[in-house]
One Martini backbone bead per residue (centre of mass of N, CA, C, O) as a GRO file, in nm:
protein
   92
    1UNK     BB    1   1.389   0.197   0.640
    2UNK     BB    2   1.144   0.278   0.489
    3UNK     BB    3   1.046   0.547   0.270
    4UNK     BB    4   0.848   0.798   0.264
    5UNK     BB    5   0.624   0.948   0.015
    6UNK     BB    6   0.459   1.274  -0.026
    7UNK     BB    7   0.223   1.407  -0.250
    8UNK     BB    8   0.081   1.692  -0.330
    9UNK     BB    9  -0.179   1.482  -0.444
   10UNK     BB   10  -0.192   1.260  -0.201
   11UNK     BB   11  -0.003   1.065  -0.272
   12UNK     BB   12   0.183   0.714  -0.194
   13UNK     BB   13   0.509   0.611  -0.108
   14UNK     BB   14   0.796   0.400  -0.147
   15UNK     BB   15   1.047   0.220  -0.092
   16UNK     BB   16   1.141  -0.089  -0.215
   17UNK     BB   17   1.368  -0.229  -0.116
   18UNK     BB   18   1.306  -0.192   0.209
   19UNK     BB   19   1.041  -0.423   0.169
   20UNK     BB   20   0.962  -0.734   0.364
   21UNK     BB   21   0.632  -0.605   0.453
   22UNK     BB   22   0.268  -0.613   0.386
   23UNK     BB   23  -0.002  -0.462   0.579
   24UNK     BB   24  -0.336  -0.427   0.752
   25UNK     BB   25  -0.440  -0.313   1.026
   26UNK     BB   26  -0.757  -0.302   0.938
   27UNK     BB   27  -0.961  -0.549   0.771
   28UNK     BB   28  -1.247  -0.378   0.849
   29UNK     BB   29  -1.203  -0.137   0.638
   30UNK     BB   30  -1.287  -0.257   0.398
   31UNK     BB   31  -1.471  -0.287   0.089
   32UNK     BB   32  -1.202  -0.356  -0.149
   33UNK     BB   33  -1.066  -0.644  -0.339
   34UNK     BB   34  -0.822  -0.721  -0.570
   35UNK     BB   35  -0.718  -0.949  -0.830
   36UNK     BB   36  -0.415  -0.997  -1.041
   37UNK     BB   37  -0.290  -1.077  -1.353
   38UNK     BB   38  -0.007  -0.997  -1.556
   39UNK     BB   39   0.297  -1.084  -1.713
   40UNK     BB   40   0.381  -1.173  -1.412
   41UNK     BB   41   0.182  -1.030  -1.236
   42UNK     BB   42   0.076  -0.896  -0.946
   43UNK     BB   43  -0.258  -0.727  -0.848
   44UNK     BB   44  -0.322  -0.528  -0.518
   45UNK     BB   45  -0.623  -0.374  -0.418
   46UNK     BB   46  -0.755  -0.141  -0.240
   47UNK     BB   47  -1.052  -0.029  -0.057
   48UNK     BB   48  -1.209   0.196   0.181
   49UNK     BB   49  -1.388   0.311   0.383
   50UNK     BB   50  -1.485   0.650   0.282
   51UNK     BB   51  -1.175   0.608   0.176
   52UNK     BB   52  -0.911   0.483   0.020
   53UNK     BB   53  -0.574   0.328  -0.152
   54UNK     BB   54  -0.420   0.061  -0.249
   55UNK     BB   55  -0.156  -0.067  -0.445
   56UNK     BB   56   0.003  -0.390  -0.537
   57UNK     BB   57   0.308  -0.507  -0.726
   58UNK     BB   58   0.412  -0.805  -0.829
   59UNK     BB   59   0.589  -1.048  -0.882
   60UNK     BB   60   0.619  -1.410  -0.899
   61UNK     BB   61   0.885  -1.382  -0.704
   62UNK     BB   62   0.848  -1.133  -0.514
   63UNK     BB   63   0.874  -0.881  -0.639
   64UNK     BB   64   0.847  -0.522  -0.551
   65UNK     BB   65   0.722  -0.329  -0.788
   66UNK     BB   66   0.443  -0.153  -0.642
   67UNK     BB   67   0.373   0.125  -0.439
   68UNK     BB   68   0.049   0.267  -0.404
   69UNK     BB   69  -0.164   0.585  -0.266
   70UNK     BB   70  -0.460   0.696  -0.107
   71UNK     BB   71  -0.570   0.780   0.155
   72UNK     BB   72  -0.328   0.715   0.355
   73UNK     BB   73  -0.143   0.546   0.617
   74UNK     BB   74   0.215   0.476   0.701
   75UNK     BB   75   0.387   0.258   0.884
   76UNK     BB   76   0.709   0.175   0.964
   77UNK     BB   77   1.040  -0.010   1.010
   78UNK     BB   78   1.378  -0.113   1.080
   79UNK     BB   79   1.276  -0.425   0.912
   80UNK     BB   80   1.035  -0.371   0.677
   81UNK     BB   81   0.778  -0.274   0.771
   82UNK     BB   82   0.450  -0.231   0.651
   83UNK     BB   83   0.149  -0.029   0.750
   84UNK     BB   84  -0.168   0.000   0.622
   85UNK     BB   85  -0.373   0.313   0.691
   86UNK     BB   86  -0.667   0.449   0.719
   87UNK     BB   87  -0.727   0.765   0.686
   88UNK     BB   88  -0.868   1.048   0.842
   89UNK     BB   89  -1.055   1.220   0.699
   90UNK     BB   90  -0.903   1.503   0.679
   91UNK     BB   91  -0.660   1.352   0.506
   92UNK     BB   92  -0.816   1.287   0.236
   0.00000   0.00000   0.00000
C-alpha cells in the first residue's frame, strides 16, 4: 500500500514506487486541468472547485516521477491505487 505523508505545510506525497495507478474520485469537482511536457517529462496540474491542487509527473516511460497535493486528500489500498479525493472546506 503507498504511504502517505503529510507536511506540517499541509501539502500531500506518497511513496512513488508502490503507485500502480492514480484516479480522480470525483471528476465534476474540477475547475482547472493542465497538461504539459517537457524533456521527457509529462506534468499533470489539477485544481479543484474551492481550493486544492494536485501536481502529477511522469516520465514518457511511464514512470511516475512525482506527486504532490494541496488541500486534498488521498485514499489508497493494498494493490497500489491511490484515489485523490477534493478535501473538505475545514481541511484545507
Amino acid at each position: 500500500m503507498p504511504q502517505l505523508h503529510r507536511r506540517r505545510d499541509g501539502s500531500v506525497t506518497i511513496d512513488l514506487d508502490q503507485v500502480k495507478t492514480i484516479g480522480i474520485k470525483n471528476i465534476t469537482e474540477l475547475r482547472n486541468y493542465a497538461r504539459s511536457e517537457l524533456n521527457g517529462q509529462i506534468m499533470h496540474l489539477f485544481e479543484f472547485e474551492g481550493g486544492g491542487a494536485c501536481e502529477i509527473t511522469y516520465l514518457k516511460n511511464g514512470n511516475l516521477e512525482f506527486f504532490s497535493g494541496r488541500g486534498i486528500d488521498i485514499q489508497t489500498d493494498d494493490r497500489g491505487n491511490v484515489t485523490i479525493i477534493k478535501a473538505a472546506a475545514e481541511d484545507r
